[in-house]
C-alpha positions in Angstrom: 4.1 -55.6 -27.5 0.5 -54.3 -28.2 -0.1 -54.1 -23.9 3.0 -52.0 -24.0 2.2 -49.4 -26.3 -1.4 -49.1 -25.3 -0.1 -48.8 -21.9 2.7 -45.9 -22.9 -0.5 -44.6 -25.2 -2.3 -44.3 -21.5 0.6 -42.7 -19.7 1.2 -40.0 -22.3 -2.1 -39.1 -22.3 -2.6 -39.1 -18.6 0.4 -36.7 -18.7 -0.9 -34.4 -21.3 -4.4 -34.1 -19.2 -2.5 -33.6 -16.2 -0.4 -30.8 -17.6 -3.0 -29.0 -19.5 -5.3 -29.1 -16.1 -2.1 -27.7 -14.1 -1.9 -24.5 -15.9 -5.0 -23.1 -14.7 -7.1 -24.1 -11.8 -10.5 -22.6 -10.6 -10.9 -22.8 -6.5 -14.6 -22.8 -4.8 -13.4 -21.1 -1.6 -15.3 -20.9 1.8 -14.7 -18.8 4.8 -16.4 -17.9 8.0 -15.5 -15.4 10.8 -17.4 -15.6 14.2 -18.8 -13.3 16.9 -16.9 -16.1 19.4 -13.8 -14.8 18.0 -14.1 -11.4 16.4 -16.8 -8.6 17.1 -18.8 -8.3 13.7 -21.4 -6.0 14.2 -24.5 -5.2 16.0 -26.7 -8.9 15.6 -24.3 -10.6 13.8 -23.4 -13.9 14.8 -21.5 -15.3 11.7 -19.7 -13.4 8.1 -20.0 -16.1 5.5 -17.4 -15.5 2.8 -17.5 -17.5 -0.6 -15.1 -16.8 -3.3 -14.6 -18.6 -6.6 -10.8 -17.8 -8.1 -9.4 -18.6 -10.9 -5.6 -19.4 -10.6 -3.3 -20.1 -13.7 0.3 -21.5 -12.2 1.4 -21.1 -15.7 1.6 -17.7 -15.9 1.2 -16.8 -12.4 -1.8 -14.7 -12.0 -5.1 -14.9 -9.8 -9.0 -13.9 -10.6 -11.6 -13.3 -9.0 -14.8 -15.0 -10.9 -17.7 -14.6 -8.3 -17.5 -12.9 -4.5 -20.2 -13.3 -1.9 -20.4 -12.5 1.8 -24.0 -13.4 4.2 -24.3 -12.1 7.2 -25.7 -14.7 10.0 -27.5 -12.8 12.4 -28.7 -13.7 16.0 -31.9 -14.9 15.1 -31.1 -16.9 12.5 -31.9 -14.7 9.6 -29.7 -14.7 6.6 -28.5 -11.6 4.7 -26.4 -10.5 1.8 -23.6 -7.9 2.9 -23.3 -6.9 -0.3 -24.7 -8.3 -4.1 -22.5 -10.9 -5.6 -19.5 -9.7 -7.8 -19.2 -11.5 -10.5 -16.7 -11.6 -13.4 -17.9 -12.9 -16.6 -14.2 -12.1 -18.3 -10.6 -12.5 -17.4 -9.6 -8.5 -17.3 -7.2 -6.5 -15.3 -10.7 -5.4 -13.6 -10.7 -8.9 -11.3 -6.6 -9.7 -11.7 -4.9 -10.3 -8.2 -1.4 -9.5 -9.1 1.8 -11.9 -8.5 3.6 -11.0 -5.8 6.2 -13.3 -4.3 6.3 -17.7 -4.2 8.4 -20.1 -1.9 8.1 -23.3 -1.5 4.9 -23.9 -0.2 2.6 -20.7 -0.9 2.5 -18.3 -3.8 1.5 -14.9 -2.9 -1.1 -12.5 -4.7 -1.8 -8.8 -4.2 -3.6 -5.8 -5.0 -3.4 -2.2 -3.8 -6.2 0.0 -4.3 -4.9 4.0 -3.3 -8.0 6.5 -4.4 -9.5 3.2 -6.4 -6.4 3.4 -8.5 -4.8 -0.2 -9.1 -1.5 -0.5 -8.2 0.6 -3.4 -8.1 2.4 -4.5 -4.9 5.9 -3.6 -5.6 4.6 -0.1 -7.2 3.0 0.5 -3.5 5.6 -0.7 -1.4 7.5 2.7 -3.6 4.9 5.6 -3.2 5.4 8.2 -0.5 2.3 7.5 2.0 3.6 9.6 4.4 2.4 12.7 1.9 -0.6 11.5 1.0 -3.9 13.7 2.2 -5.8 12.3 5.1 -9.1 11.5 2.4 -6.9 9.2 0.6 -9.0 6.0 0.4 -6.6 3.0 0.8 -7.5 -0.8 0.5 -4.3 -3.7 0.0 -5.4 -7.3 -0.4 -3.1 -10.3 0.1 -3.4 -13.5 -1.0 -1.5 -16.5 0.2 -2.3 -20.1 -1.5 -1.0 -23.2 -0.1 0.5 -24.9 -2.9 -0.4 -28.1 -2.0 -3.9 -28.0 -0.6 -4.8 -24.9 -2.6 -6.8 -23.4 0.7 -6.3 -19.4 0.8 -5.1 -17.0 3.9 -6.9 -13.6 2.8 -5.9 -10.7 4.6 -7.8 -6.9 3.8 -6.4 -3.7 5.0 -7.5 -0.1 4.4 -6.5 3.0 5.7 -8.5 2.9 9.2 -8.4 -0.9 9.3 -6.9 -4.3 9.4 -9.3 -7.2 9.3 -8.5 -10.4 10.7 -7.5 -13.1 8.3 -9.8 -15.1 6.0 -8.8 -18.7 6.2 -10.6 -20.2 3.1 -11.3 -23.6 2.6 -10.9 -24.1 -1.3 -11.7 -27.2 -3.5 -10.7 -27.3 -7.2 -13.6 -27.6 -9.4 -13.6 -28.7 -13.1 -15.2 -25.7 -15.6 
């Protein structure tokens, strides 16, 4: 009689952990784009793109917590594209907004129209077609794999498309 209630003891609180770590997860996330299979520059053999997220299923919202990109050159040499962004707090300043879920990847986006956040569904409503050629425009899509957690990232702004990030994510304990 003791076994069994220690053991149900075990299996609630295995439970209870598991839930509580469910609800928000933060992601260690690793891409890399190629001169063998995209033209990146002048030198530039290799983009090196690291993002830790912060993802909370509960309530279905993503942030961004640190952002760094190194730029491989021909030689060898390693440079930073741009200084690290990093997020101390949890604001709408670093919030990727929900945008849609099925059954195997949950969707997050931003769109950025004269550095003016907008949500995706507020976008997908504004009249582009009016907008002055010097509006700046950036959208970025998020699409995590619900069961591996790894990230398709894909940037567009108003003269450009990238190509898709495929990140490589592990879930680290904070």
């Amino acid at each position: 009689m003791l076994k069994r209630i220690k053991l149900i003891i075990i299996l609630i609180s295995i439970l209870v952990f598991s839930y509580s770590n469910a609800e928000e997860i933060k992601l260690s996330c690793k891409g890399v784009h190629t001169s063998k299979n995209f033209p990146l520059g002048e030198n530039i053999k290799e983009i090196k793109y690291e993002e830790d997220l912060l993802l909370d299923t509960e309530k279905k919202r993503l942030f961004w917590i640190n952002i760094r990109q190194s730029h491989i050159l021909d030689d060898g040499t390693i440079i930073e594209a741009h200084k690290p962004l990093v997020f101390k707090d949890l604001t709408p300043t670093n919030l990727i907004q929900f945008y849609d879920e099925n059954e195997n990847v949950i969707t997050f986006a931003n769109a950025y129209l004269n550095k003016k956040l907008y949500s995706m569904e507020q976008f997908l409503k504004l009249d582009l077609k009016s907008m002055p050629s010097s509006t700046t425009l950036a959208t970025y899509f998020y699409g995590i794999d619900k069961k591996t957690f790894n990230i398709d990232k894909r940037l567009q702004t108003e003269s450009a498309s990238l190509p898709i990030i495929n990140f490589t994510c592990e879930k680290i304990n904070y």
